[in-house]
N, C-alpha and C positions, 0 to 999 in steps of 0.2 A: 327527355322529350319536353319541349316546351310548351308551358302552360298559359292559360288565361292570368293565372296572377301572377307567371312571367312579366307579362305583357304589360299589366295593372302596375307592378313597381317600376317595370322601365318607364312608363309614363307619367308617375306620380299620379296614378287615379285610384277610384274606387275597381274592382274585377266587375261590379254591377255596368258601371259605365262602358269598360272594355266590352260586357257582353251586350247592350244595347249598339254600342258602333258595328261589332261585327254580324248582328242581326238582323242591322240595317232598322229598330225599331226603340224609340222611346228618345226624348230628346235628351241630345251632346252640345254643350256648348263646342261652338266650330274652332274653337283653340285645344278642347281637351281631343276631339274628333280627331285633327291632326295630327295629334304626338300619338292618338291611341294606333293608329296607321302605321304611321311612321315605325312606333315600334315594334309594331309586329313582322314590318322587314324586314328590320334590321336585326329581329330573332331568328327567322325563318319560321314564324308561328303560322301552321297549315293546320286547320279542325279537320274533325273527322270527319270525312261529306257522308255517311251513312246515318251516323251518329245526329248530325245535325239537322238530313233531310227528314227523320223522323219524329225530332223534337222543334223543328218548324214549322213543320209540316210545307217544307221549299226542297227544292231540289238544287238551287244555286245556280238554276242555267237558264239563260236566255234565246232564246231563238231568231234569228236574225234572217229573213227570205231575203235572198240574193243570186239570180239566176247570169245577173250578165258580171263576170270577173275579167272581161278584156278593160273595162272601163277603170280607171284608177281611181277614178272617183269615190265610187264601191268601194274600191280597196282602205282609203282615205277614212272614208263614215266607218266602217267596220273598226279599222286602229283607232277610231275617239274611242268606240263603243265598249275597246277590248280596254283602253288604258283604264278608262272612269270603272268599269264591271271588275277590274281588277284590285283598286284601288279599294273596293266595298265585299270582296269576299267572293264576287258570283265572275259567272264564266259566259260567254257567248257561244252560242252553237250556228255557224251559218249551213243553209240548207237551199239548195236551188231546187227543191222540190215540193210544190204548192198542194196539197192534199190535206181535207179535213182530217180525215180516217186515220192517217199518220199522223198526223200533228198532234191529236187525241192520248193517241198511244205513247207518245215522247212526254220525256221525264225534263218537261219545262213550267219556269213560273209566269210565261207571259210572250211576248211577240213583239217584233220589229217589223215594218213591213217600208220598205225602201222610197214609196212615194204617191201622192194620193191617188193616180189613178188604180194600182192594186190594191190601197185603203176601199173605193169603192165599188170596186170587182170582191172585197173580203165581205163585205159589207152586206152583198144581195146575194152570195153565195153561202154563207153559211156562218158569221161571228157567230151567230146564237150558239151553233153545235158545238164549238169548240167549248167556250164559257172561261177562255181567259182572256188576262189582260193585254190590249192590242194598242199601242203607237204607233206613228208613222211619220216619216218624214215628209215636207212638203214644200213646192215653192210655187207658192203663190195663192195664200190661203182664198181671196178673192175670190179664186174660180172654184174650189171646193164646194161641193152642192150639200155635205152634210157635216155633220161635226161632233160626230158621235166618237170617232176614234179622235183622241188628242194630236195634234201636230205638234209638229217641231220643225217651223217654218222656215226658209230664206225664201225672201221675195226677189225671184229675177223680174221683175218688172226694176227694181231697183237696178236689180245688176246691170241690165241694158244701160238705165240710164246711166250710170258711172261709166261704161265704156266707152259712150256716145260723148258724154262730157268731156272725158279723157281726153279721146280724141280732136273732138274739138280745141281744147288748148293747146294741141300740138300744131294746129292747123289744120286739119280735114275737114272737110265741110263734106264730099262725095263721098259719100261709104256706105259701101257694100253690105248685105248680111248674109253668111251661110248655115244653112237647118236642113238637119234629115227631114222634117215634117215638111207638108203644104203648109206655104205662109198663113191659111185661114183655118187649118187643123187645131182645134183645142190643147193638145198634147205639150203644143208649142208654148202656149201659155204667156205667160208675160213678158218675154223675150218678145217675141213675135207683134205683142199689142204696144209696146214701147218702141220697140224699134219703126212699125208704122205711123204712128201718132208723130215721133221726132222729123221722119224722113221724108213724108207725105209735103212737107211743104218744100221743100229742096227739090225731089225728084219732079214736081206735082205729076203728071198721067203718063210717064216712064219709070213710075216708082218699080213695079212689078220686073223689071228687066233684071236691078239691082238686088234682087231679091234669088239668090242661089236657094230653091229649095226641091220638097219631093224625092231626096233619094231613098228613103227608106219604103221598102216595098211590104212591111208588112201591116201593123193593123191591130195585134193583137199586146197590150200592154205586159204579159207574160213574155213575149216572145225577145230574145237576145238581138243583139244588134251591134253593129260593126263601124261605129263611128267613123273610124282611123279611113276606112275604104268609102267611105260617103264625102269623107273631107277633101280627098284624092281626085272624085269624082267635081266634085264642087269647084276646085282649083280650076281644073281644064275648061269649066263650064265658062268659066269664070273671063281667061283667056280666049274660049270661041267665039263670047259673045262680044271680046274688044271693049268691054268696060272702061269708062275713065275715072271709077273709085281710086282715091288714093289708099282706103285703106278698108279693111274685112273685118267686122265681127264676126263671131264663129260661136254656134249654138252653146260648144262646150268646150273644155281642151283637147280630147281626144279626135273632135271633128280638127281643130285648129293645127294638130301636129300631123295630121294626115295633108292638109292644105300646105303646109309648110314644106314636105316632104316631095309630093309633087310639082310645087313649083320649083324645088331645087333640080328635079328630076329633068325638067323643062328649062333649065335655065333661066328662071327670073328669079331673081334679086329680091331677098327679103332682107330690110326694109326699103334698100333702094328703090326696091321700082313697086311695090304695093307693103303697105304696114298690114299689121295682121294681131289683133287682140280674140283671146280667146273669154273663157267663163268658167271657172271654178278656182283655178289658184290651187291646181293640185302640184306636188313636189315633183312630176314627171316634165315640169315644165321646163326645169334646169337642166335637165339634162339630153336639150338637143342645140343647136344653134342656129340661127341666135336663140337666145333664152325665150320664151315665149311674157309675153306682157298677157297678163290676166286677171280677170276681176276677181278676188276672193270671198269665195262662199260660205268661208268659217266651217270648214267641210267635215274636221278631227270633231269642232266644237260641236257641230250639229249633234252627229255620232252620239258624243260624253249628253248632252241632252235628251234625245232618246232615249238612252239608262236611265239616267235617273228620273225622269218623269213617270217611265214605266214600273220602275223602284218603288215611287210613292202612288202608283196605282197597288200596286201589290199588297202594298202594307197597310190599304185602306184610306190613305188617304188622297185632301181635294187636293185636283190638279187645273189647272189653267185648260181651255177648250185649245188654246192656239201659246205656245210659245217660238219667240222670232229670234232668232241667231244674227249678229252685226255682218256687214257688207264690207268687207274693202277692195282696196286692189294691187297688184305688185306688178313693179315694173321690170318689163327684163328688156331683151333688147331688139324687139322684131317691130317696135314702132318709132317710125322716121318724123327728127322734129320740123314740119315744113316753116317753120320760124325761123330757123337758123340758116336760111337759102343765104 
């Protein structure tokens, strides 16, 4: 069986040090942190999670609330969540089921909660009763009303604008936006407030035509939702209404592969005859055609962020009220360069 002083000679360390990395507690210079990792790989050095959860008094699991899994996005944040949790000893637990009373009873050190508006649904419902430690991801810390739970932010007020930008160099000046929500719905967040700020001056008092929104009929931030058939829906809208946008933002990718899907279904032409930029830059993107062009959310990254934030809640120490994850974007091939006419 492999041991901690295994692990200590393959690394050239002290076994003190290997047992503060695997603890997650007492400072590692970030080069000894490495090789202590590294080598317990490449042993196949696994502790004893009984043993351990008693003399940590940790359980090594994480709980991760995630009730919509059609979304790949979800799926995206969870695989940061799992590699970084992995990489430090602990394990994530995903649960689509929101109850104090259980959450209580589970053999976890802490909480993930998928985005601020369940942060402050957690928040008036009950953090107290629980009394562990709770992150969340979020975009667009701006419209956050408190800040008690620490984020782990990407700003789509950013994201718009890079997509809008984007665009723009390509030539579009008329574009489109398609969102589950009502364009004036909070939920929509900074997608919604960027994209009117930019657009209001272009469309001026036919803005609102341009504006694909409303499909999602429910209401309640808990409740699951069907992007892929909202996008579908958006498409056709989009078409009845005879638009002369050259080109679609789309809330997310999930809406934007649903749009893509129906207009092929209808025969138009993507990018020929409308371009079509999505939001997030999840890997589902490749694999339709054309490729989807999308703005990236740093989505794995957020994920790996979440851990370890809630990591160093755990262990006692400070953590930042708000940490921000980078914006990019990737191109694939569903936007047409009107430059090149």
């Amino acid at each position: 069986m492999v041991t901690r002083k295994d692990v200590a000679d393959r690394a050239h360390v002290s076994v003190t040090a290997v047992s503060r990395v695997l603890n997650n507690s007492g400072y590692v210079a970030k080069e000894k942190k490495e090789a202590v990792l590294k080598a317990a790989e490449d042993l196949g050095y696994r502790p004893n999670p009984i043993a351990m959860s008693l003399r940590r008094q940790r359980t090594g699991q994480i709980l991760f609330y995630c009730r919509d899994l059609g979304n790949f996005f979800n799926i995206e944040l969870y695989s940061g969540m799992m590699e970084y949790a992995r990489r430090v000893g602990y394990m994530i637990v995903m649960s689509g089921t929101f109850d104090f009373e259980q959450i209580n009873t589970m053999m976890i050190d802490g909480v993930i909660l998928p985005n601020q508006e369940i942060a402050n649904r957690y928040e008036k419902l009950g953090k107290q009763r629980s009394g562990l430690p709770v992150v969340a991801a979020s975009y667009g810390v701006a419209l956050v009303s408190q800040r008690d739970i620490p984020y782990i932010d990407c700003d789509v007020y950013v994201a718009m604008e890079n997509a809008l930008d984007y665009l723009n160099r390509k030539g579009h000046e008329r574009i489109a936006f398609a969102t589950p929500y009502t364009i004036f719905d909070p939920v929509g967040g900074g997608r919604h407030i960027a994209y009117l700020n930019r657009m209001r001056p272009i469309f001026g008092k036919d803005l609102e035509k341009y504006i694909l929104d409303g499909y999602f009929k429910g209401g309640d931030a808990f409740q699951q939702e069907d992007f892929f058939t909202e996008g579908k829906h958006a498409a056709s809208d989009f078409i009845r209404r005879g638009l002369d946008a050259t080109a679609i933002v789309c809330f997310n990718d999930n809406l934007a592969l649903g749009m893509l899907k129906q207009f092929q279904d209808m025969g138009v032409c993507v990018p020929e005859a409308v371009s079509i930029v999505g939001i997030d830059g999840t890997n589902i993107r490749r694999y339709v055609t054309p490729a989807l062009t999308s703005v990236d959310l740093s989505t794995s990254r957020q994920g790996a962020e979440c851990v370890r934030v809630l990591l160093d809640m755990i262990e006692g120490g400070h953590v930042r009220s708000v940490t921000s994850v980078p914006i990019g974007l990737i191109e694939g091939e569903s936007v047409r360069d009107l430059k090149l006419k």
